[in-house]
Structure formats: C-alpha cells, structure tokens
C-alpha positions as CSV (number, residue, x, y, z in Angstrom):
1,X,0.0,0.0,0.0
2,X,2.9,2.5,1.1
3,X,5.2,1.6,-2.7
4,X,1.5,2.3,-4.2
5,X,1.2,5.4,-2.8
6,X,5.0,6.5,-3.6
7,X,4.3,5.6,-7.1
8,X,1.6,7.1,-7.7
9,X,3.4,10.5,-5.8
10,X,5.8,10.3,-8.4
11,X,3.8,9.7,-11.4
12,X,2.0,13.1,-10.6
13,X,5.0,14.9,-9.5
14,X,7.0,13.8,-13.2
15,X,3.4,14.6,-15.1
16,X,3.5,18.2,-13.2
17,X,7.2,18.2,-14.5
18,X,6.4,17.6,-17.9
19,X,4.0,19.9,-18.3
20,X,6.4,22.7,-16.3
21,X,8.9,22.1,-18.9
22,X,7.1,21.5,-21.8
23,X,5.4,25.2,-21.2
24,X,8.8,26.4,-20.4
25,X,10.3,25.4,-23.8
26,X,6.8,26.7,-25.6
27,X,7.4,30.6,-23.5
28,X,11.1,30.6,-24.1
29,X,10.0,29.5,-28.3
30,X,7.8,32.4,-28.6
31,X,10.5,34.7,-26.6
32,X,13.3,33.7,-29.6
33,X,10.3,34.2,-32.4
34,X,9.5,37.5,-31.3
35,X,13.3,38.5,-31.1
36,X,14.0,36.9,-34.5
37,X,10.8,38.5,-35.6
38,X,12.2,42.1,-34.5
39,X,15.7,41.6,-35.8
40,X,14.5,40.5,-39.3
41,X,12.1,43.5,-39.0
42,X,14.7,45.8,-38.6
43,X,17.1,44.6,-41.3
44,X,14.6,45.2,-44.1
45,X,13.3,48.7,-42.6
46,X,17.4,49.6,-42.8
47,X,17.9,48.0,-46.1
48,X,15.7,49.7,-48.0
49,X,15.8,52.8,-46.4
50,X,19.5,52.9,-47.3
51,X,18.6,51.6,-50.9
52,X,16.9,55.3,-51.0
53,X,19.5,58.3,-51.4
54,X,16.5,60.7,-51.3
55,X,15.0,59.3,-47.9
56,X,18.5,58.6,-46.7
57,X,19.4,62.6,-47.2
58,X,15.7,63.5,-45.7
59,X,16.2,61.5,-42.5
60,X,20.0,62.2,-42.0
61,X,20.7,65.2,-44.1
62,X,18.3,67.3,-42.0
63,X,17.2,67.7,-38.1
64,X,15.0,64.9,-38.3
65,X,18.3,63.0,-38.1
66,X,18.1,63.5,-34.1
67,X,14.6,62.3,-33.9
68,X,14.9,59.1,-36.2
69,X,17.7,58.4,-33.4
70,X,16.3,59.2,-30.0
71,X,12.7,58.0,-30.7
72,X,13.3,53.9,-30.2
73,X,15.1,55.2,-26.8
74,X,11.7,57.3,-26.0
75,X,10.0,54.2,-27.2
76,X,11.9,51.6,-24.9
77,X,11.0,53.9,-21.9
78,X,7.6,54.0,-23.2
79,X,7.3,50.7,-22.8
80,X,9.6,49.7,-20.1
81,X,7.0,52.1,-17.8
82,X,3.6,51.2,-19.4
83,X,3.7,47.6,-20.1
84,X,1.8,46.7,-16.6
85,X,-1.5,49.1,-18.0
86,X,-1.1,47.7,-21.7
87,X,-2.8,44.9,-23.3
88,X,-0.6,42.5,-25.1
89,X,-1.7,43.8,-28.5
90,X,-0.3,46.9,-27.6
91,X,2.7,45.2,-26.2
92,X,3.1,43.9,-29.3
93,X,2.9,46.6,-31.5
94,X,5.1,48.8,-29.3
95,X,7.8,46.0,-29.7
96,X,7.4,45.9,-33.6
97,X,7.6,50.0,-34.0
98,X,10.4,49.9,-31.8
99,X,11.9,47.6,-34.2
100,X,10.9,49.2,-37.1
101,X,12.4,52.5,-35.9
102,X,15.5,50.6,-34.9
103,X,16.1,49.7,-38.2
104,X,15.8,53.4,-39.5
105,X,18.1,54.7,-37.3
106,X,20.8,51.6,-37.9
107,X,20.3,52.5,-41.9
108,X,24.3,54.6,-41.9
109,X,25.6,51.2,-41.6
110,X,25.0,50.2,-44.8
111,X,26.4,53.1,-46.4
112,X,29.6,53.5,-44.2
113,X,30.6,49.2,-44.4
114,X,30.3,46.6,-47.1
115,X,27.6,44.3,-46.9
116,X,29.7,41.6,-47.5
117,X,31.3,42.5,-43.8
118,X,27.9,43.2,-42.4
119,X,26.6,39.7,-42.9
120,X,29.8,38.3,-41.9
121,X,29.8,40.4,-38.7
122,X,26.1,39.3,-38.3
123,X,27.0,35.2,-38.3
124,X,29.7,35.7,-35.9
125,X,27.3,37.7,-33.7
126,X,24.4,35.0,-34.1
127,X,26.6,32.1,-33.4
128,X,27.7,34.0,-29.8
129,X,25.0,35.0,-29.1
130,X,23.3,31.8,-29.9
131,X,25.7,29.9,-27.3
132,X,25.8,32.1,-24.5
133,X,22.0,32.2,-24.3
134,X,22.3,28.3,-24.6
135,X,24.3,28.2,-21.9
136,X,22.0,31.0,-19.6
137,X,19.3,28.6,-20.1
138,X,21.1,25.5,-19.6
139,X,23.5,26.3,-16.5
140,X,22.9,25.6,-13.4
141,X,24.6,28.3,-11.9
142,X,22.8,31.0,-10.5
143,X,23.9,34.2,-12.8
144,X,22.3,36.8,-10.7
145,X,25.6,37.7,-8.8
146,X,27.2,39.1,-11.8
147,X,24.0,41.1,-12.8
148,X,25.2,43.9,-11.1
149,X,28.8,43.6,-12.5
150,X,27.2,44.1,-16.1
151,X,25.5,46.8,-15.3
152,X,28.3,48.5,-14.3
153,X,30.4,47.5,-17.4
154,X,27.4,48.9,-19.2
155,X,27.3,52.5,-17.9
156,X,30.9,52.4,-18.3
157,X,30.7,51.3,-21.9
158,X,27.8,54.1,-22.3
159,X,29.5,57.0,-20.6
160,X,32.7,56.5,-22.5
161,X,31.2,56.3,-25.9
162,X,29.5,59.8,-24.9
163,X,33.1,61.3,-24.1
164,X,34.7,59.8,-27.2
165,X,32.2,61.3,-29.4
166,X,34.0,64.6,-28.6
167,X,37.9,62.9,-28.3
168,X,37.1,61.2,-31.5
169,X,40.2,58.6,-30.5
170,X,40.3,55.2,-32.4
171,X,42.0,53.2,-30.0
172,X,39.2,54.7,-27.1
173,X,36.9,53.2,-29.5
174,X,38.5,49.9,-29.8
175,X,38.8,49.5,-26.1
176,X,35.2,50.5,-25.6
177,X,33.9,48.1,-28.6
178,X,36.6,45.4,-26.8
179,X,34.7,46.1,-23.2
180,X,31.4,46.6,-25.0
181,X,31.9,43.0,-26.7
182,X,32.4,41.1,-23.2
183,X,29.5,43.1,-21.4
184,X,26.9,42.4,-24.1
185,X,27.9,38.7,-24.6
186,X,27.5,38.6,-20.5
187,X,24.2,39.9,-20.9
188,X,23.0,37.6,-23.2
189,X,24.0,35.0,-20.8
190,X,22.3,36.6,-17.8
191,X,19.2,37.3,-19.7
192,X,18.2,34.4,-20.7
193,X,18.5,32.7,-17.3
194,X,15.8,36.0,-16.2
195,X,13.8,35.4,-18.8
196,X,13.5,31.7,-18.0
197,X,12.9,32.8,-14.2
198,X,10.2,35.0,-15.3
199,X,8.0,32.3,-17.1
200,X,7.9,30.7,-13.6
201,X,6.4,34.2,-11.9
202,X,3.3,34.8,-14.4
203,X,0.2,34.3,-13.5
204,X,-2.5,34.8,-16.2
205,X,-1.8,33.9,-19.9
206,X,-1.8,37.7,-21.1
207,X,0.8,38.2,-18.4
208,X,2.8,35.5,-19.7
209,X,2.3,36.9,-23.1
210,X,3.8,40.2,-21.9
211,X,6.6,39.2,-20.1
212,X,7.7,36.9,-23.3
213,X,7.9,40.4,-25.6
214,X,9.2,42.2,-22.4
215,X,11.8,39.0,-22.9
216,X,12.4,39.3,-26.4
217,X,13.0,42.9,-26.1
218,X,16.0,42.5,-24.3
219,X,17.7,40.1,-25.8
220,X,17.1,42.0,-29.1
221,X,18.9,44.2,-28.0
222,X,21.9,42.3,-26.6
223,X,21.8,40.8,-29.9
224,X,21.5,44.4,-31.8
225,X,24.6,45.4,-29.2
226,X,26.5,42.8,-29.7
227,X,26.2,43.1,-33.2
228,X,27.5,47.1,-33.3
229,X,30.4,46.5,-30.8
230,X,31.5,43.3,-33.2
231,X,31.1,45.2,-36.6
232,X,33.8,47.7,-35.4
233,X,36.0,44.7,-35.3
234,X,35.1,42.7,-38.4
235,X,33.4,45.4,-40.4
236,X,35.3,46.8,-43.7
237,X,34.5,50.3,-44.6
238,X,33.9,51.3,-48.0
C-alpha cells in the first residue's frame, strides 16, 4: 500500500514536470520568435531605407536625423513604464515600432561598411550570441551575482562612448567596442537565465504573453549590441 502510494506521488510529481517544462520550452520558443521577428524587421526597414539616397538625405541630411535616433530610446521607456496598463496587442505593436524605428536609425551602416562585412559580422554575432543564451538557459549556476557587474560594465561602456564622441580617438573606440563585446555577450548569458525565471512568476496567460515580448526585447537588444560592438571589429568600410 505504502510503494503504491510512492508511485503514484511520483507519477503526478513527473506529469506536473512535464507539463512545467514543456510550457517552459513553448514561453522561451515564442520569446526567440519574437526577437528573430524584431531583428528581421529591422534589417529590411534599414535596407531599403539605405537603398533610398532621397529618404537617406531626408532622414539624416536634415534635423530629423536627431529624432529618427532618439525615438526607439523614448520608445523603450515608453514601454519599459507602461507595459503593466497595456494589453498585449499593444505590447506587441510597441515592440514591432520599436523595431521598425531601430532599423531606421541603424540604416548609416549600410552606407559607411560593405555588406559583405555586415553579414559576416552578423554570423559571428548570431553564433555568440546563440551559445551564451544556450548556456543561460542550460546552467545551473545562478547568474544573478554578476548582474550587477554588467551593469556597471554597461554604464561604463555608455559614458565613455559619450566622451569619445568629442575625443574622437580610435583606439578609445577599440577598447570600448573590446569592453562593449564582453559586457553584451555577458548579458545575453544573464538574460536568458531571467527570462527563464520570469516564465515561472506569471500568473494569467496575457501576463505571460507580456513578459515573453518584455523577454524578447531584451535580448534584441543584446543581440543588436553585440552586433554594433562586433562590426567595429570585423566590419570593412567602404
């Protein structure tokens, strides 16, 4: 009667386990599609946007330049403040104009390297990227501890790149992209292990449904960050 009752314990106990993880695997699925989504979003917006001298010279040629660039920062904020009073279409369609702009304001890029570089530059970055969020989701190893570290490599890298714009000094910029290139492939790392912890903390399915863009939003743009710092590297000018 006892062994009876211990089986049957663990039969529910390994069914409740399945289902944990199979949902687990189905959240963290739609996280990566909504990134991938975003990314590939933003690479056609910049594409043909660059493709267009005429729109190119109306967006940067002018003072719009300033607001193509600071409105996915507004946007982020935007989000980042309101996504608790937002329904998840609105979620949703935040994320995707934030991508959109992103890839307006990332349009120079194909105009000041070969695109030959840029999709080399954007392999290496995928195939980082790819393994250190592999590894965030499969460790063990609590990653919290080093959250704060990141941070603080982050407001280093950001303050830095501010002073530089005005010292203009190429090896400042290859130490920064150097530093930048650890911090953001740390992040990814992190991320992904708070992502997975946050699956585990919703508790409707519209919340979950937020917190998976909220998800995919940041490690869009550890992947977009990555991507920059690497293309300084491996990037040829033209």
């Amino acid at each position: 009667m006892a062994f009876e009752t211990i089986r049957r314990t663990t039969t529910v106990a390994g069914t409740q386990s399945a289902a944990i993880d199979q949902g687990l695997r189905s959240y963290m699925l739609r996280v990566y599609n909504y990134m991938g989504s975003g990314l590939a979003l933003t690479g056609i917006v910049s594409a043909l946007i660059a493709s267009n001298e005429a729109l190119m010279q109306t967006l940067f040629g002018t003072g719009l330049m300033w607001v193509v660039m600071l409105a996915p920062l507004a946007l982020v904020f935007f989000l980042s403040f309101r996504v608790q009073k937002m329904s998840l279409q609105a979620v949703q369609i935040t994320f995707w104009g934030y991508a959109a702009l992103m890839g307006a304001a990332l349009a120079p890029i194909f105009i000041v390297y070969t695109e030959t570089s840029i999709a080399r530059t954007f392999f290496i970055c995928a195939a980082t990227f790819g393994a250190m969020s592999l590894y965030g989701y499969t460790t063990k190893r609590d990653l919290s501890g080093f959250g704060s570290f990141l941070f603080m490599g982050l407001i280093g890298v950001i303050l830095a790149s501010v002073v530089n714009i005005f010292l203009k000094s190429t090896m400042m910029e290859l130490v920064i992209s150097a530093v930048g290139v650890l911090v953001f492939t740390g992040l990814t790392a992190y991320d992904t292990q708070k992502i997975k912890e946050m699956y585990f903390e919703a508790d409707s399915l519209e919340a979950a449904g937020k917190k998976a863009v909220m998800g995919a939003l940041s490690l869009y743009m550890d992947f977009l960050n990555l991507f920059l710092m690497l293309l300084r590297f491996f990037g040829e000018r033209r």
